[in-house]
C-alpha positions in Angstrom: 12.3 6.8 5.7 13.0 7.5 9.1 10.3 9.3 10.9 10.0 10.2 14.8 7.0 11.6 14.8 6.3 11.8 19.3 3.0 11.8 19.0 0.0 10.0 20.7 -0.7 6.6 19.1 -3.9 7.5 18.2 -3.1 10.7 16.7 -0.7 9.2 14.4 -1.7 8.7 10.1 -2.1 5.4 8.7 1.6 5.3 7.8 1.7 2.4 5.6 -1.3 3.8 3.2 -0.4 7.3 3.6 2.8 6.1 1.6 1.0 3.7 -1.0 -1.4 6.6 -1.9 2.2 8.8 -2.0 4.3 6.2 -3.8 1.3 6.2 -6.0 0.9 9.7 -7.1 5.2 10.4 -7.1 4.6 7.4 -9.9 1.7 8.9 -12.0 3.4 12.8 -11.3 6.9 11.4 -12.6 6.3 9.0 -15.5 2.5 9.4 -16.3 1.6 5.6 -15.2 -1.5 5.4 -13.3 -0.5 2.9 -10.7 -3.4 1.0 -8.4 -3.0 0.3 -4.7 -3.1 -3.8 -3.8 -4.9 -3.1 -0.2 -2.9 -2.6 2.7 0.8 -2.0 1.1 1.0 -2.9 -2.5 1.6 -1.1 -5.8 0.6 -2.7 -9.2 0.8 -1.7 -12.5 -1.3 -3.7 -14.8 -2.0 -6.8 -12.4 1.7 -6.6 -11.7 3.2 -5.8 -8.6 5.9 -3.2 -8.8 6.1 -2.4 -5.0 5.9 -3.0 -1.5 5.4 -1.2 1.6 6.2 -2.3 5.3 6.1 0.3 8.4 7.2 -0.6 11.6 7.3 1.5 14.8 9.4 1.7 17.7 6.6 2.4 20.8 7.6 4.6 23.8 4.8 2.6 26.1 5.0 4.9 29.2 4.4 8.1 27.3 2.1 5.7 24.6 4.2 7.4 21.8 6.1 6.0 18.8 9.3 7.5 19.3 10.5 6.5 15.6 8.3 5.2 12.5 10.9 3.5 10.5 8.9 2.7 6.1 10.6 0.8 3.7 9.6 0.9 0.2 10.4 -2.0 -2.2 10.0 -0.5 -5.9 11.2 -2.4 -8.7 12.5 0.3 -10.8 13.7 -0.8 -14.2 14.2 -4.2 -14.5 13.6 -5.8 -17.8 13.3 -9.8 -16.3 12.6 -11.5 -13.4 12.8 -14.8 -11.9 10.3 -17.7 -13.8 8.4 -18.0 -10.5 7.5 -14.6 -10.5 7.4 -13.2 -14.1 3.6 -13.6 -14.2 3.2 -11.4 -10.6 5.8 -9.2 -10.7 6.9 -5.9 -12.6 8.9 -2.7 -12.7 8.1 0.6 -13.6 10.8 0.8 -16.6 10.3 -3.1 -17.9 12.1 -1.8 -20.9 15.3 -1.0 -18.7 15.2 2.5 -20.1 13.9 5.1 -17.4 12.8 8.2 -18.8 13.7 9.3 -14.9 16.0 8.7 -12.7 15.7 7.3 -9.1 16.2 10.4 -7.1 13.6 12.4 -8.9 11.7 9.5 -8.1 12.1 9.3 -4.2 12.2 12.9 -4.4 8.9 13.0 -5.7 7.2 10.4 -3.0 9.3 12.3 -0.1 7.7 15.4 -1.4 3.9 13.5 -1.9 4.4 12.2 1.6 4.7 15.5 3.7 1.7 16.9 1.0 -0.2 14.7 2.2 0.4 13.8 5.5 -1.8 16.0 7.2 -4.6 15.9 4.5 -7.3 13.1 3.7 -5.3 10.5 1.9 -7.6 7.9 2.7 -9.8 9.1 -0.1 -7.4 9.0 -2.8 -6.5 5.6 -2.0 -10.0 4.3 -2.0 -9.8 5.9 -5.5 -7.1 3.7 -6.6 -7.7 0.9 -4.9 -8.0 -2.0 -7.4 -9.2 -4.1 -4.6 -12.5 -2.8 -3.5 -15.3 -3.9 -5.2 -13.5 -7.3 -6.1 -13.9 -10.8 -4.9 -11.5 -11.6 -2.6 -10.4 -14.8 -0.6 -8.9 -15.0 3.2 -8.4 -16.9 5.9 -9.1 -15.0 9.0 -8.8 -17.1 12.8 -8.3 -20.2 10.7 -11.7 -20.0 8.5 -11.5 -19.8 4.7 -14.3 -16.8 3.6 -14.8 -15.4 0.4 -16.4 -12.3 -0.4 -16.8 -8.8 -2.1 -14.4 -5.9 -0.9 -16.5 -2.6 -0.3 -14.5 -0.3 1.6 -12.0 0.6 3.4 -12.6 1.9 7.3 -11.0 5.3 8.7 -9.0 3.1 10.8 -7.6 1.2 7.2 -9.5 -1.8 8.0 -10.8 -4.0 4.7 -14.3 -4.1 4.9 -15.5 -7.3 2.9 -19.2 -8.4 2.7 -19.0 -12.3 2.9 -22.7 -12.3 2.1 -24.5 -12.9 5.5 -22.8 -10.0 7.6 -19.5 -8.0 6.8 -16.2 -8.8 7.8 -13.3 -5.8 9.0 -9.9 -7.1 8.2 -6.8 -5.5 9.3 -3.4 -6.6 7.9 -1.9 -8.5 10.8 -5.3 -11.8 10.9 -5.9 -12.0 7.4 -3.8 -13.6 3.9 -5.5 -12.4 0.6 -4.7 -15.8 -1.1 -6.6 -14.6 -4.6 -8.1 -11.3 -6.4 -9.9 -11.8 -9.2 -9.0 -9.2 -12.1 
């Protein structure tokens, strides 16, 4: 999707989880799987990832804009094998290689969840799916290894993660999640 939104930096949604949390419910609304969201940009299925997110913007720095949003979406949609390095990781959403769907009711569906929900809290909803928080998790933030439990996720989309003497806010462009456990 191609978005040029004009607006204010700080007015702007959390692009990148405003479409998890619409990929998401397009998913559940289409076929009946309840997908979970891998924080910041992934969707699994099982503990399976079946799609990935990336938003980029392009700024407008004298009027402190984003002239164009510019999200791609990654969904495996119905393939029935994948490459040996990845089988245990990776998924589709028709693994059977027969949809009950076809692709453009699917995008349809997550163009039509995205403008639902773009001006409404999505933020909750994807703290509802998240299959993150509450978890273990493991990253290396400004080059030290820290472990800890994910407990919630900040209006701002930050990973909050309590490393046991303080908490820790984690945005997506200083940490790697190296492990989750399931």
């Amino acid at each position: 999707m191609v978005l040029q939104p004009s607006r204010p930096f700080e007015d702007l949604p959390l692009y990148t989880i405003l479409t998890a949390v619409s990929v998401r419910k397009a998913i559940e609304r289409t076929t009946g799987i309840v997908p979970k969201i891998k924080w910041v940009n992934d969707i699994y299925i099982g503990n399976k990832k079946v799609c990935g997110i990336l938003s980029e913007g392009v700024a407008n720095p004298s009027k402190q804009t984003f002239d164009k949003i510019v999200i791609g979406i990654g969904l495996n949609f119905s393939m029935s094998s994948f490459p040996e390095e990845i089988q245990h990781k990776a998924t589709s959403l028709f693994p059977d290689g027969h949809p009950t769907i076809s692709r453009e009711t699917l995008v349809g569906e997550i163009v039509r969840t995205f403008f639902e929900y773009e001006n409404k809290d999505f933020l909750t909803d994807y703290k509802a799916h998240s299959f993150v928080l509450g978890k273990t998790v493991q990253f290396v933030k400004n080059g030290n290894f820290y472990e800890g439990k994910a407990t919630d996720i900040s209006p701002s989309g930050e990973l909050i993660v309590d490393i046991g003497d303080g908490l820790i806010s984690l945005n997506s462009g200083e940490i790697s999640l190296t492990s989750i456990e399931f």
